[in-house]
C-alpha positions as CSV (number, residue, x, y, z in Angstrom):
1,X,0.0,0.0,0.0
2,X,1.6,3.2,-1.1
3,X,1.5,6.0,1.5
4,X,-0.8,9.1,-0.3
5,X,-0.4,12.4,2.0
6,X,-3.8,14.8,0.9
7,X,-2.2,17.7,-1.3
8,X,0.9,16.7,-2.0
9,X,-0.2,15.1,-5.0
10,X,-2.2,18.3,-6.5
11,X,1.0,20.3,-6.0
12,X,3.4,18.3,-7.6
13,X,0.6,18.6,-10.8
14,X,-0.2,21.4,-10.4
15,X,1.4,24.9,-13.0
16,X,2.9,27.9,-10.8
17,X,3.8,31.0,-13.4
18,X,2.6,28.8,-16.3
19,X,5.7,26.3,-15.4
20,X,5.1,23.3,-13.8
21,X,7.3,21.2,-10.9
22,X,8.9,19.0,-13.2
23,X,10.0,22.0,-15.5
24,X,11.2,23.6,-12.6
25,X,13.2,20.9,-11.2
26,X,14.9,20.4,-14.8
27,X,15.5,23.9,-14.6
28,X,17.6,23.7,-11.4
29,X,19.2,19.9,-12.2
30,X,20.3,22.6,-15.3
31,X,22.0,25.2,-12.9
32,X,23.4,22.8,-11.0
33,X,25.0,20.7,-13.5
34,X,26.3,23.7,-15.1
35,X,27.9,24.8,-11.6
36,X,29.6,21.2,-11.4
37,X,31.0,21.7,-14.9
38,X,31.9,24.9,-14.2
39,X,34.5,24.0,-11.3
40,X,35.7,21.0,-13.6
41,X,36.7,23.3,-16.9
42,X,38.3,25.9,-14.3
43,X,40.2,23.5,-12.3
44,X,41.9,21.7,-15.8
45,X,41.9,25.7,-17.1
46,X,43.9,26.4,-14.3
47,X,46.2,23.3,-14.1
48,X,46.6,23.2,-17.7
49,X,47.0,27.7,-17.9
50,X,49.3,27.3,-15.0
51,X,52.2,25.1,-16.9
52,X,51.6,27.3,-19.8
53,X,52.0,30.4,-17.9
54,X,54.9,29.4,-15.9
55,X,56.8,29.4,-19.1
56,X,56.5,32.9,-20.1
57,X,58.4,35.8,-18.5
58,X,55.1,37.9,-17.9
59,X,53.1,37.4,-14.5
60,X,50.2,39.0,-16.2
61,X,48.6,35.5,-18.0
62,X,49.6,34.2,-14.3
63,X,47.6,37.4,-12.4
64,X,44.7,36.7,-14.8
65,X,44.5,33.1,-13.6
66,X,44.4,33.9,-10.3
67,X,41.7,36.6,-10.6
68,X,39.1,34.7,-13.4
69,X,38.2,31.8,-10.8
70,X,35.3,33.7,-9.0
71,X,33.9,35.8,-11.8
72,X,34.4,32.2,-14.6
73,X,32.0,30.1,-11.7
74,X,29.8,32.7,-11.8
75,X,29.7,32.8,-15.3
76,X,28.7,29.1,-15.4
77,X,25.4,30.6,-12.9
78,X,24.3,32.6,-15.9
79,X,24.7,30.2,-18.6
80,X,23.0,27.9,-16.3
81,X,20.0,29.6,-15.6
82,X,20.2,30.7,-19.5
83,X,20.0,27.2,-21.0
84,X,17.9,25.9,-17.8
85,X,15.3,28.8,-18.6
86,X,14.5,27.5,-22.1
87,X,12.7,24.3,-19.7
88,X,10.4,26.7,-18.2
89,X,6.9,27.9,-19.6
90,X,6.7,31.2,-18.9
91,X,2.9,32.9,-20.3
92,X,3.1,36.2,-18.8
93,X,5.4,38.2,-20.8
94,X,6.1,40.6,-18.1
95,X,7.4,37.5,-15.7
96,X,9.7,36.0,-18.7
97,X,11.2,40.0,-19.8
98,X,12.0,40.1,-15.9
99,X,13.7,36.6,-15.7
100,X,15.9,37.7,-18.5
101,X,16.8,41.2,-17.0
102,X,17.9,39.6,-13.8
103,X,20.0,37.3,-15.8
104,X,21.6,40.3,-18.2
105,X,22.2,42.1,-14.7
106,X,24.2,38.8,-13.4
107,X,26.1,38.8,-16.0
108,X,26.7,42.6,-16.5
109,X,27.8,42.7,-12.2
110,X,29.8,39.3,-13.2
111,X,31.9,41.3,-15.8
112,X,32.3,44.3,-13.4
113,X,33.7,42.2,-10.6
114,X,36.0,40.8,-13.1
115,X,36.8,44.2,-14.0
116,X,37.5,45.6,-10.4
117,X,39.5,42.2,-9.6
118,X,41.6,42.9,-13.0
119,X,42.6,46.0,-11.4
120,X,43.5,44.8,-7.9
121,X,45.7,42.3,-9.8
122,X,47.2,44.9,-11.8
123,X,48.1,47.0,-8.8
124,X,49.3,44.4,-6.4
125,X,51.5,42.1,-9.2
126,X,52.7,45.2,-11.3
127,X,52.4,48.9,-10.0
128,X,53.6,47.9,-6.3
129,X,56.6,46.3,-7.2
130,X,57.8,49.3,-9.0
131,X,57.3,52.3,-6.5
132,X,58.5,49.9,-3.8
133,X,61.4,50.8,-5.5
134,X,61.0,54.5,-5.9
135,X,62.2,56.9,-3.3
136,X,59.1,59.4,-4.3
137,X,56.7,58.8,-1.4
138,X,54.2,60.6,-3.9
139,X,53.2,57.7,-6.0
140,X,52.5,55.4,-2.7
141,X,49.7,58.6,-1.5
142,X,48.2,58.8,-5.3
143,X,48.4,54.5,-6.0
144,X,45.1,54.3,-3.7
145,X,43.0,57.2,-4.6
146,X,43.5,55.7,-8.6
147,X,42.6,52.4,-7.3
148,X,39.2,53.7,-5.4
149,X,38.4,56.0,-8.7
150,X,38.6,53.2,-11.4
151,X,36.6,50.7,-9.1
152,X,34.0,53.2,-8.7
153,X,33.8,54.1,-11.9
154,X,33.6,50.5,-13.2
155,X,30.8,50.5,-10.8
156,X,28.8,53.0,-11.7
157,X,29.1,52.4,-15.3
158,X,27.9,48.5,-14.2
159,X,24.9,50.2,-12.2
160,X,24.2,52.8,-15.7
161,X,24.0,49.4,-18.1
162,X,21.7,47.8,-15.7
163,X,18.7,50.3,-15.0
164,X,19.6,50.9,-19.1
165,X,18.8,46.9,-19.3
166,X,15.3,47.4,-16.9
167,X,14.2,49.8,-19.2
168,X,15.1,52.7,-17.5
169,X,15.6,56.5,-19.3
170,X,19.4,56.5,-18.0
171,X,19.6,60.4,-19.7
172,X,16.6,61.3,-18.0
173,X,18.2,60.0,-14.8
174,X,21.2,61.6,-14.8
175,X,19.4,65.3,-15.8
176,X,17.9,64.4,-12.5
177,X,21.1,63.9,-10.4
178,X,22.3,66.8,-12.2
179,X,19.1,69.2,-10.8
180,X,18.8,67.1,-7.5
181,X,23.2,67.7,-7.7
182,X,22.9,71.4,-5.8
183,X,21.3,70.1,-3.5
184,X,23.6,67.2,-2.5
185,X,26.0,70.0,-2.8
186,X,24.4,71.8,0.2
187,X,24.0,68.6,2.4
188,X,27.7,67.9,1.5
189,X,29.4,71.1,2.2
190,X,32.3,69.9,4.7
191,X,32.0,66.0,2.2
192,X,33.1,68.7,-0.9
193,X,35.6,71.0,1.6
194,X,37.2,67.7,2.6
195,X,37.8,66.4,-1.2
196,X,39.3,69.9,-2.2
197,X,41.8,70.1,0.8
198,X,42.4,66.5,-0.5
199,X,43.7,67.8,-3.7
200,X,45.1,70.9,-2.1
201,X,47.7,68.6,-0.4
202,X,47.8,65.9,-3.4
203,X,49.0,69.5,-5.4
204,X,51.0,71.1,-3.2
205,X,52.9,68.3,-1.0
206,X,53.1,70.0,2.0
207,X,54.5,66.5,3.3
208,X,54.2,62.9,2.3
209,X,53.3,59.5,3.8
210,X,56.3,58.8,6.6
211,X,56.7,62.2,7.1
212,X,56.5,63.7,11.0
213,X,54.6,66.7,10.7
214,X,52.5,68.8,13.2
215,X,49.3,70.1,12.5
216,X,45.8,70.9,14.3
217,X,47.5,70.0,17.5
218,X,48.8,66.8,16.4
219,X,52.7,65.6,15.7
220,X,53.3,62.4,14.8
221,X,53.5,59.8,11.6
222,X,51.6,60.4,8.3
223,X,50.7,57.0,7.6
224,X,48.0,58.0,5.0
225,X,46.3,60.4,2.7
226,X,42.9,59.7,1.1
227,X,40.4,62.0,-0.4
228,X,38.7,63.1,2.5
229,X,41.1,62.5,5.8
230,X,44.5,62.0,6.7
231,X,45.1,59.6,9.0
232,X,48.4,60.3,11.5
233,X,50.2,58.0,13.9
234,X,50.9,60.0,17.1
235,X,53.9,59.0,19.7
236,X,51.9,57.5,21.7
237,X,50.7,55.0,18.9
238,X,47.2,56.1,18.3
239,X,45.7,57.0,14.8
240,X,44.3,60.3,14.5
241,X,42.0,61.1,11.6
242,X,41.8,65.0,10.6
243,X,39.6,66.1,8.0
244,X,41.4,67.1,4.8
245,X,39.9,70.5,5.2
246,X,41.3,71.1,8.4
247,X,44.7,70.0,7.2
248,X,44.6,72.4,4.2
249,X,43.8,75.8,6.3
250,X,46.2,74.3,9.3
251,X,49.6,76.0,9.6
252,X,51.7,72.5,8.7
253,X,55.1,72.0,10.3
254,X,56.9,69.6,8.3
255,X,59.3,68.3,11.1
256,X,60.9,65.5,8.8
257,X,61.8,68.6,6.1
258,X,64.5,69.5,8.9
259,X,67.8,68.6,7.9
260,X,68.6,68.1,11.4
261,X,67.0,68.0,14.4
262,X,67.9,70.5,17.8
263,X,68.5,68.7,21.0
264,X,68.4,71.5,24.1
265,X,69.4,71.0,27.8
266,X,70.6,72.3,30.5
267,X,73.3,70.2,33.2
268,X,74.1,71.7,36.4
269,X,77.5,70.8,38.3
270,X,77.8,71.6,42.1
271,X,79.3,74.9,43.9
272,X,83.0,74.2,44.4
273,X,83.4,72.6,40.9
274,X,86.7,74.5,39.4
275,X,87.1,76.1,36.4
276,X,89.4,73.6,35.4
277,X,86.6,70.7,36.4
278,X,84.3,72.9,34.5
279,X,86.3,73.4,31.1
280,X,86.7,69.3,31.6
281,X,83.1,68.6,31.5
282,X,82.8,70.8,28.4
283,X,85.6,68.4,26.7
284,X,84.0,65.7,27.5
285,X,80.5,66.2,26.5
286,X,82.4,68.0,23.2
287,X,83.6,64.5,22.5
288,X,81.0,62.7,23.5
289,X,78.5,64.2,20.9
290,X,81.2,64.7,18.4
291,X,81.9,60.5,18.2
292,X,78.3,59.6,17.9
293,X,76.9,58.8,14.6
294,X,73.6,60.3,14.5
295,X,75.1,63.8,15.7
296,X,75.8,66.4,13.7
297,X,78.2,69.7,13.3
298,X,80.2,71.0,16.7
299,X,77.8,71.0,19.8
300,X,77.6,74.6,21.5
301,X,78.3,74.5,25.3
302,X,79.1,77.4,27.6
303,X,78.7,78.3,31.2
304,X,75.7,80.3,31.1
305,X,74.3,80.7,34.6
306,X,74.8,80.5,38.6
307,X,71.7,79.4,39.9
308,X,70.5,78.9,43.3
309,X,72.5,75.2,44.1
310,X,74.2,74.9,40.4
311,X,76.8,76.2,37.7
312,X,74.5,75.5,34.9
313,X,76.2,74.6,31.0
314,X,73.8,75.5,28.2
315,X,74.4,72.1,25.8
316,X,73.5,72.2,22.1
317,X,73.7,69.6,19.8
318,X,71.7,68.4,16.2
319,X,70.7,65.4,15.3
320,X,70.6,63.8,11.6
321,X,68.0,60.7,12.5
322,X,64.6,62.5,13.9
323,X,63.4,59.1,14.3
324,X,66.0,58.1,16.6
325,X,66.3,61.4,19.0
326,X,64.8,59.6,22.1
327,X,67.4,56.9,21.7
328,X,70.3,59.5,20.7
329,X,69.3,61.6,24.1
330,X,69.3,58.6,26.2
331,X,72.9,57.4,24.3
332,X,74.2,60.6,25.1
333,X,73.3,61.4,28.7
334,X,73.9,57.8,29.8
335,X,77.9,58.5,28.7
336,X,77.5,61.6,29.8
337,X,77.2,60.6,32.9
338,X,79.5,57.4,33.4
339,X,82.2,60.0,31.8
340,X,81.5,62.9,34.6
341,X,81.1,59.5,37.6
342,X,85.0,58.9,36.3
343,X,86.5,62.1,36.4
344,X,84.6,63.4,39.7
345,X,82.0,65.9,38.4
346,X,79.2,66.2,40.4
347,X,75.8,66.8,39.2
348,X,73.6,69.2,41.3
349,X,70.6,68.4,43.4
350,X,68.8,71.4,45.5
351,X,70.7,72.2,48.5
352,X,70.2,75.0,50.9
353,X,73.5,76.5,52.9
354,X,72.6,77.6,56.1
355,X,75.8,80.3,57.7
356,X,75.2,80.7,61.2
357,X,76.5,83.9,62.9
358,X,78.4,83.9,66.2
């Protein structure tokens, strides 16, 4: 006795958008087998491409290879439902012109992500490589902002074909933007002031990525510069983002443009220190700063000052490697002192000197 469940059989007769099960289910066993045979012709594509392209001196049949795996399986999805389609009956015109504009707008998005993923591949296998090797910091700041601009416009030329494909006035459209445009323009006053101060600094290279610069209250690392922000590294290691805008009408100090770097300080020796101890600690730092790598040009020290419980020397010196002053500092001062510790130069700590009167 064969199990009947009330129903079941009037659906699996019965015609849903003038298509019935069976059509349907040939139309997926279609997309499916298309999606298997798919993988198959890319995977021999691939192993057989590979050999080929391993042969030839350019990496561009090898960057295409890697890039055409998504957007080819894809592919197979639209031929699939293209052939599987023809299983279906479809009556209502309106239904079957739908059908097909989904399937032109798969295949139009399929070609655009192939597009986008060509120029990722371009960029990572061809243009990095060679301003790696540049010393320009320019092209590293403009790579980026070329990158973003060709995807979107791949995008919106995708997005143009495919309300063209629904039958959509695509001129009448954009006359619209363009009218609804000063509008947008309102709403995206400080949007618009950010993209020109973008520019303004893409023009005029006030600084580059890697540079230390100060501006809008903030000194550290440029680590990058996109259309709207500029994103900086601070010494204490957190990223700051500063509107483009901001940047442009900031007073910019350009602390990596210095040739070298001005280290200040003051060291105090004790009363009772001699003149002869005192021109000896001179010497010494003179040396000191004069043997290290990272200094530069003859370091200015003079006895400048008698304070309350210290002679005081005024010391001077520059530095070539701004990114190594805390280091050079620390360098310094720690020989500093071991060389004063050896020849008996005491550093001064406040002391009070009390003379009491008989």
């Amino acid at each position: 006795m064969i199990l009947q469940i009330p129903g079941l059989e009037g659906f699996f007769s019965g015609v849903y958008f003038g298509s019935s099960i069976e059509q349907y289910v040939l139309f997926f066993i279609t997309l499916i087998a298309f999606v298997i045979a798919g993988k198959i012709v890319y995977f021999f594509i691939k192993k057989i491409g590979g050999k080929i392209a391993s042969r030839t001196k350019s990496e561009f049949d090898d960057m295409l290879l890697e890039v055409a795996e998504g957007p080819f399986l894809i592919l197979s999805v639209v031929i699939g439902m293209m052939i599987g389609s023809a299983f279906l009956t479809i009556a209502d015109d309106g239904i079957r012109n739908f059908l097909f504009d989904i399937i032109g707008s798969l295949l139009i998005l399929d070609i655009a992500w192939f597009m986008i993923k060509i120029v990722d591949g371009i960029i990572t296998h061809f243009v990095v490589p060679v301003i790696s090797k540049t010393k320009s910091k320019l092209d590293d700041q403009i790579v980026p902002i070329v990158s973003k601009i060709s995807k979107a416009g791949i995008i919106i030329i995708a997005v143009v074909v495919i309300f063209s494909n629904f039958g959509y006035d695509v001129t009448a459209m954009i006359a619209g933007l363009g009218i609804g445009g000063l509008a947008i323009a309102f709403a995206a006053q400080e949007t618009i002031s950010d993209i020109f101060g973008g520019i303004s600094i893409f023009t005029s290279k006030p600084f580059l990525v890697g540079d230390i610069i100060n501006v809008h209250g903030v000194t550290g690392t440029v680590e990058q510069v996109g259309l709207r922000f500029t994103r900086i590294r601070d010494f204490d290691g957190r990223l700051i983002t500063i509107p483009n805008s901001k940047v442009a009408s900031d007073v910019i100090k350009n602390i990596s443009s210095e040739p070298t770097r001005r280290v200040s300080t003051n060291l105090g020796v004790v009363y009772g220190t001699t003149p002869q101890k005192i021109e000896q600690a001179i010497k010494i730092i003179t040396d000191i700063v004069n043997k290290h790598p990272d200094c530069r040009d003859e370091p200015r020290i003079v006895f400048n000052e008698f304070k309350d419980f210290s002679l005081n020397l005024w010391v001077t010196y520059h530095i070539t490697n701004d990114k190594r002053k805390f280091y050079v500092m620390h360098e310094i001062n720690s020989e500093i002192s071991k060389q004063f510790d050896k020849a008996k130069i005491d550093f001064a700590f406040p002391t009070q000197t009390i003379h009491v009167q008989k």
